[in-house]
NUBAPA-998181 format. One record per residue (C-alpha): residue in one letter; x, y, z. Coordinates in Angstrom, 2 decimals. Layout:
NUBAPA-998181
<A,<X,Y,Z>>
...
end
This chain:
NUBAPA-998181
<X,<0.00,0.00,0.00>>
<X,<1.62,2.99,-1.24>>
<X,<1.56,5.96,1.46>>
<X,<-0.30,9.44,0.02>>
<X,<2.19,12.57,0.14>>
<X,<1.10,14.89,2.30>>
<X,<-0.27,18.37,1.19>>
<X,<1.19,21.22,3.04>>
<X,<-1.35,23.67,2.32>>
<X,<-4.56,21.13,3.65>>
<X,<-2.04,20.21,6.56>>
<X,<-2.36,23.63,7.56>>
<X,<-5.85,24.01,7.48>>
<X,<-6.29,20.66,9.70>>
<X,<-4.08,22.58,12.57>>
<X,<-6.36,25.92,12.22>>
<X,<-9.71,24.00,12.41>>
<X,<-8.48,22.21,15.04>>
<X,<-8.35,25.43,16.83>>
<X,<-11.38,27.35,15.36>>
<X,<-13.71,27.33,18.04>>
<X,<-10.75,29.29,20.07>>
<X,<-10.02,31.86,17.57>>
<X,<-12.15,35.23,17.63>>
<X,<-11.81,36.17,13.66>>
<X,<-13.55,39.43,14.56>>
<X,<-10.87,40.17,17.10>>
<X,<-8.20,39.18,14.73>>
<X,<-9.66,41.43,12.00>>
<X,<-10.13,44.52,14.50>>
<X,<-6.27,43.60,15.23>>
<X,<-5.32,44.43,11.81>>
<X,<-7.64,47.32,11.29>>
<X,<-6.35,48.70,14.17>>
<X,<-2.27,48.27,13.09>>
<X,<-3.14,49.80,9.93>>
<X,<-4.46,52.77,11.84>>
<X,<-1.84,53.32,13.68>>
<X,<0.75,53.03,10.64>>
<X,<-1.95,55.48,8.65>>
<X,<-2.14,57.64,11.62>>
<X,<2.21,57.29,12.45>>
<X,<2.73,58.52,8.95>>
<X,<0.10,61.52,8.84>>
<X,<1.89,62.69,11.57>>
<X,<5.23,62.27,10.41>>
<X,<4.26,64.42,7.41>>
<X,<2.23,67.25,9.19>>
<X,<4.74,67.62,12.62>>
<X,<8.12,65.82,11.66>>
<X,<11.15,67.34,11.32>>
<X,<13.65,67.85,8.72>>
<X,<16.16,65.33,7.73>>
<X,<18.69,65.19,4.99>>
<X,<17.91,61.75,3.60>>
<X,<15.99,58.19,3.99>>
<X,<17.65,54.89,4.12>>
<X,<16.10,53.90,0.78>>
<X,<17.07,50.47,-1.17>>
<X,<18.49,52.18,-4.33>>
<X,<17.37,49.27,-6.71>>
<X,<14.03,49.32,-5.79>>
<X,<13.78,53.41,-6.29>>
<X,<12.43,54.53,-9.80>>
<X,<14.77,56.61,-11.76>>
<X,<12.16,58.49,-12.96>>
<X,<11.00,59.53,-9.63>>
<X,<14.39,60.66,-8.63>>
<X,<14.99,64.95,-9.02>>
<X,<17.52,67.15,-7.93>>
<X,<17.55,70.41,-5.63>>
<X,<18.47,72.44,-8.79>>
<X,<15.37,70.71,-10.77>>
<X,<13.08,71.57,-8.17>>
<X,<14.46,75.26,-7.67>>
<X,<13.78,76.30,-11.54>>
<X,<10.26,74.85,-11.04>>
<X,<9.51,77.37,-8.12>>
<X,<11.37,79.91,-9.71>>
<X,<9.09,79.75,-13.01>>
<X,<6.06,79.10,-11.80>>
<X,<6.39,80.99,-8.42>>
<X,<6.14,78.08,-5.94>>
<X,<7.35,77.23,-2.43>>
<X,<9.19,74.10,-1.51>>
<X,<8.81,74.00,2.39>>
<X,<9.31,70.95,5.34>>
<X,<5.76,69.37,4.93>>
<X,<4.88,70.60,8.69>>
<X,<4.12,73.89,7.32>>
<X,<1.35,72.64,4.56>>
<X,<-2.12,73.60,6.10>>
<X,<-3.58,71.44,2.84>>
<X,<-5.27,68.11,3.11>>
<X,<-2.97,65.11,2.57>>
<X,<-5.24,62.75,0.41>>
<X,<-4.88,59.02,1.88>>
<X,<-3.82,57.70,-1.87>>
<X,<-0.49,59.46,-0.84>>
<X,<-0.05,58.07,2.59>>
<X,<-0.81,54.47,0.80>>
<X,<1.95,55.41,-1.11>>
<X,<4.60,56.01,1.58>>
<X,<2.99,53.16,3.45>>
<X,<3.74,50.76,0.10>>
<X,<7.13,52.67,0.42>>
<X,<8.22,51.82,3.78>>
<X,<7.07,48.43,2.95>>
<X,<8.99,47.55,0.03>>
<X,<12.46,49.57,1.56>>
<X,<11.57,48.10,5.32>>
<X,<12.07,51.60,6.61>>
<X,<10.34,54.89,7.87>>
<X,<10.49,57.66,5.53>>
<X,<11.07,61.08,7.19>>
<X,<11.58,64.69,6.42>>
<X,<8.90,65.16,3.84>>
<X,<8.69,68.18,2.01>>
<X,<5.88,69.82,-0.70>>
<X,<5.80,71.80,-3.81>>
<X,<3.33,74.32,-3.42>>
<X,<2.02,77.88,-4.52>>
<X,<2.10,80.38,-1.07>>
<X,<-1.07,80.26,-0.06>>
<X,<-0.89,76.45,0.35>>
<X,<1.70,76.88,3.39>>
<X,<-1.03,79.18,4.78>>
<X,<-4.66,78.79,3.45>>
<X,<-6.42,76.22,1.91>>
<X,<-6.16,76.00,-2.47>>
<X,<-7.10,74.27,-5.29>>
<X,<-3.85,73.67,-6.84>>
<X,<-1.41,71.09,-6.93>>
<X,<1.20,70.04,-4.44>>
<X,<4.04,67.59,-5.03>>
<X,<5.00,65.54,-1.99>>
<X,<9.24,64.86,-2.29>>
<X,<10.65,62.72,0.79>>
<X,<14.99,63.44,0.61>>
<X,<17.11,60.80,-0.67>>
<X,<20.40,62.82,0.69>>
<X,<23.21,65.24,-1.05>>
<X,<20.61,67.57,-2.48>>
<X,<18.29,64.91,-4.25>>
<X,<14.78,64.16,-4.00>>
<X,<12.09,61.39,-4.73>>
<X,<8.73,62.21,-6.25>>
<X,<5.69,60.40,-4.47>>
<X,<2.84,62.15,-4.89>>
<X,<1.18,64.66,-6.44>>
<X,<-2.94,65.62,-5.86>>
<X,<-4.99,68.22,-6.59>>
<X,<-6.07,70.56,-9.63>>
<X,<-3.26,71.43,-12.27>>
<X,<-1.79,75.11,-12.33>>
<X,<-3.23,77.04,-14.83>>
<X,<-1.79,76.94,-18.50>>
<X,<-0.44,80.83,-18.33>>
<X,<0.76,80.65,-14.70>>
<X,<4.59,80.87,-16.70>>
<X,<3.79,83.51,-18.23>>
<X,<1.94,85.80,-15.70>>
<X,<4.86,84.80,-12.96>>
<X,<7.49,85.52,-15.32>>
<X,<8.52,89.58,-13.93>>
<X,<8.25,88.36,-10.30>>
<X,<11.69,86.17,-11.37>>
<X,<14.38,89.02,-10.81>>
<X,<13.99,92.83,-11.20>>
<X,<15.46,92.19,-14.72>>
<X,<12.07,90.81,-15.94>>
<X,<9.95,93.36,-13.88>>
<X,<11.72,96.54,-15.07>>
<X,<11.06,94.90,-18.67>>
<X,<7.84,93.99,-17.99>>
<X,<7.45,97.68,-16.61>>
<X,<8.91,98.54,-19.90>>
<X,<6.65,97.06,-21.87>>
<X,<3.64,98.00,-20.36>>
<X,<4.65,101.87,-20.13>>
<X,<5.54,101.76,-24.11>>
<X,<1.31,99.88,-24.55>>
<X,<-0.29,102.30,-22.60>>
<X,<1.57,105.52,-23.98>>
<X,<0.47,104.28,-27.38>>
<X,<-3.45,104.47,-26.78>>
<X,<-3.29,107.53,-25.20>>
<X,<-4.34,110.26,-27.59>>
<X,<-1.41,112.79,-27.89>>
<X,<-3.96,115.22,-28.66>>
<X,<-5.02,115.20,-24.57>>
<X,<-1.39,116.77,-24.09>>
<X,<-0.25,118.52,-27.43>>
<X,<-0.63,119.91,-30.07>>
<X,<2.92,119.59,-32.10>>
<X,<3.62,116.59,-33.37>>
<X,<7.08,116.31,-32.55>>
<X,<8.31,112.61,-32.04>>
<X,<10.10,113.61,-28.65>>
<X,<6.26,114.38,-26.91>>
<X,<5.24,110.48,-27.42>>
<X,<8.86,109.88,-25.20>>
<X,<8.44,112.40,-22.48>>
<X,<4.86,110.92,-22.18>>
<X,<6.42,107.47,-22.09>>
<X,<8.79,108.24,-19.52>>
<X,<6.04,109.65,-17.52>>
<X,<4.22,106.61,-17.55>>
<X,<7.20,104.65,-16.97>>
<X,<8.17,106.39,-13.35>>
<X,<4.15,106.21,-12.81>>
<X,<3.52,102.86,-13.20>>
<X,<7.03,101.48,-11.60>>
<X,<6.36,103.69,-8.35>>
<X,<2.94,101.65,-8.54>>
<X,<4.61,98.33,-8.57>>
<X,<7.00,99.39,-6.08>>
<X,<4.01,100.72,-3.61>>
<X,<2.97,97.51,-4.27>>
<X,<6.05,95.09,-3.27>>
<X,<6.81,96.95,-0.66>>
<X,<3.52,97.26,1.01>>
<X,<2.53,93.88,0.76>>
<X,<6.38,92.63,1.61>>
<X,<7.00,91.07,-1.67>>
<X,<9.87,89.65,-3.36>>
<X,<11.36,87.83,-6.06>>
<X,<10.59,84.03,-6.69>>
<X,<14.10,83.60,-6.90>>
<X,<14.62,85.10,-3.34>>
<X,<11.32,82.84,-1.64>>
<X,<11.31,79.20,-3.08>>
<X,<12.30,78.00,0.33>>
<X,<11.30,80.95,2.25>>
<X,<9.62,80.15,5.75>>
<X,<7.61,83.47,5.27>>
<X,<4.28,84.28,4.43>>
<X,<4.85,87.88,3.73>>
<X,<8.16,87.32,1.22>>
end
């Protein structure tokens, strides 16, 4: 008589039904609901209270290339589109659970605790509630990042463009510039003369020049503005 081979798989579910009367399979799942809170809950917290750290002890083979950017990457973003990249402790936005599944799937695969978030974000982000969309970086060390997550609406098409003169006062004295020479042109010379030397349409010019850069510098000043390239990583609300 030839002896069956035995079947690992039904030998362990012979042990477990031995024992089913004295397992509570609510209690277990509870257990595990619970855990998962905790992680979801250790993370959130990580991200809205932790500190700053320089990098993550990441398995570099597992990381995707793609996901990988440097300091200098993230800089010209900001810069062009006039964006903040902050610690994550100071984003008063919503982190959306997708991206805590993410670091959770993360932590898992590297079998360690990611730290030292930070966000791409427009200003009011870092202080009031928005629309648009942040980009959740976690450091990898020496000045590079990796990408997890990004939510939200996308900025809109023209944000460049209208962001461009608050890069350096280079583009806002040419952006004065160019606004001074538009406006001088539709007003009717006839208002102020009644030569029509060319030299009237530049006096005019330069009078709208001075009027509309004291404007803009009312403006910065007042509100405590500067350049993008002076408040990517700026702290302040009022920069």
């Amino acid at each position: 008589m030839l002896l069956e081979r035995t079947n690992l798989e039904k030998a362990l579910d012979r042990e477990k039904m031995k024992g089913i009367d004295t397992i509570d399979v609510q209690r277990v799942i509870d257990g595990i609901i619970r855990a998962n809170e905790a992680h979801y809950q250790s993370i959130k917290q990580q991200i809205t209270r932790g500190k700053s750290y320089a990098t993550n002890d990441f398995n570099f083979d597992l990381l995707a290339s793609g996901n990988i950017y440097h300091l200098t990457h993230i800089k010209n973003i900001c810069i062009d589109y006039r964006l903040r990249f902050l610690d994550s402790k100071y984003f008063k936005g919503d982190i959306p659970p997708i991206a805590i599944s993410k670091i959770k799937q993360l932590e898992k695969e590297h079998e360690t605790q990611l730290k030292g978030f930070k966000i791409v974000a427009p200003s009011k982000l870092f202080k009031l509630k928005d629309k648009n969309d942040p980009l959740l970086f976690v450091p990898l060390g020496n000045d590079y990042f990796y990408f997890i997550h990004k939510w939200g609406n996308d900025l809109h098409p023209l944000r460049k463009a209208l962001m461009w003169p608050f890069k350096n006062i280079v583009n806002l004295t040419l952006t004065v510039f160019i606004i001074s020479y538009f406006v001088t042109l539709m007003l009717p010379m006839g208002l102020f003369t009644k030569t029509s030397f060319g030299y009237e349409f530049w006096i005019l010019f330069f009078f709208m020049f001075k009027s509309i850069a004291a404007i803009v510098i009312f403006y910065g000043f007042s509100k405590g503005k500067n350049f993008s390239k002076a408040i990517w990583r700026s702290k302040y609300y009022n920069a």
